[in-house]
N, C-alpha and C positions, 0 to 999 in steps of 0.2 A: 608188527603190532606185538605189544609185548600181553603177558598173560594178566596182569594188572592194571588195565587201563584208566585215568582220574574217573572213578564214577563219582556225582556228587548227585543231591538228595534237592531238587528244586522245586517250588509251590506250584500247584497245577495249573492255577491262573498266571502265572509267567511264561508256559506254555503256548497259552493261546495265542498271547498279545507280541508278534514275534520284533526281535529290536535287531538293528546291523551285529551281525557274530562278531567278535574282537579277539584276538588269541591271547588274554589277560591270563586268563586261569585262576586269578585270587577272587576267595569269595566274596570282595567286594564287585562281584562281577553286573555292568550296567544291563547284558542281557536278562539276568533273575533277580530285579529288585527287593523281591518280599523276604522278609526275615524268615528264616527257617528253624532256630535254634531250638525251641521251647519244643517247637512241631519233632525234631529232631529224636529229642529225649523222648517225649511221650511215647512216638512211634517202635523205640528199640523199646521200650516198657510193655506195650502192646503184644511186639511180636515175643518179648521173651517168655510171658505167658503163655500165650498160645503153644513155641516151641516147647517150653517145659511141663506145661500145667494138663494140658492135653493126652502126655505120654503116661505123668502121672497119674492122674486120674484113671485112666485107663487101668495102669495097673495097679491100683490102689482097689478098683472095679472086681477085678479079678481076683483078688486077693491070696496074691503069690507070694513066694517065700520071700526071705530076702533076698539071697543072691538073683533070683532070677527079678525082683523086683525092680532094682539096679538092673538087668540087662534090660529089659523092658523098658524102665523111664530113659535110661541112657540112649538107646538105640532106637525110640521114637523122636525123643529129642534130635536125633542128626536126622534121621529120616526126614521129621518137619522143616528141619532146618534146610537142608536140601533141596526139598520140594518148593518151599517156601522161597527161600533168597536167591535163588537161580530160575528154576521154572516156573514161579506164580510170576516174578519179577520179569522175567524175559516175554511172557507172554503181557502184562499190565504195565511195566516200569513201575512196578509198586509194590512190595511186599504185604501183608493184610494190613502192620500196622502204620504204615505210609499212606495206605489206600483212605484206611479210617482219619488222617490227620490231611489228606489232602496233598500230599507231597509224591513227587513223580521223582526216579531216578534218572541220567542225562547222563551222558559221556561229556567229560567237561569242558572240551576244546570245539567240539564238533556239534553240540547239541541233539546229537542224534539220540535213539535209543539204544542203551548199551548192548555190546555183543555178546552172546552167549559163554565166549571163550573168557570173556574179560568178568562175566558174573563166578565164572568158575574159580577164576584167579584171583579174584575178592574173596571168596568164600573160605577158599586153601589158606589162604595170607591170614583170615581171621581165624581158621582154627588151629593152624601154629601158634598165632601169637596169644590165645590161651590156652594153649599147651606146653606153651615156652613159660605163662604165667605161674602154671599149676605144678611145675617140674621146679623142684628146690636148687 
């Protein structure tokens, strides 16, 4: 199993209604008919609030210098981020802003709920690649 496994982002009423598994893998997939895209977007808008606005706030609350201001919202920010895309998800298959859109996480081949190794390897994957974005 590798540390990236296809997680995809499927309607929770597709869940229910269970159809013959196919090893397709494209998101034209007959087991998760409902469109998800819009739900998609909304949901990372959702969580990126929460992730950033929260930490903000927080130290906007407290009303700290800057530099420590920046450590604060930065390092609440991954802490929620953390908490959030790995262990709310592993315990619900839903991050808050999936939960509020209706949409369940899935291992894509298997329909199962995703492994905890593999939300890790998402998580790693997404903070290199804007790391990679943020580095000239």
């Amino acid at each position: 199993m590798s540390w990236t496994a296809e997680v995809i982002s499927v309607r929770r009423r597709d869940l229910r209604e269970t159809v013959a598994i196919t090893p397709t893998g494209a998101h034209a997939d007959p087991r998760f008919p409902s469109p998800t895209g819009i739900r998609q977007v909304v949901s990372f808008a959702i969580d990126l609030v929460v992730h950033a606005g929260v930490p903000f706030g927080i130290a906007y609350a407290l009303d700290l210098s800057s530099p420590m201001f920046l450590v604060v919202w930065i390092g609440g920010f991954f802490a929620l981020s953390i908490l959030d895309r790995i262990f709310v998800q592993r315990a619900t298959q839903a991050t808050i802003g999936k939960a509020i859109t209706a949409l369940r996480v899935v291992e894509r081949y298997s329909g199962e709920p995703p492994q905890l190794r593999a939300l890790i390897g998402d998580w790693l994957f997404g903070a290199l690649r804007v790391a990679a974005a943020l580095v000239p």
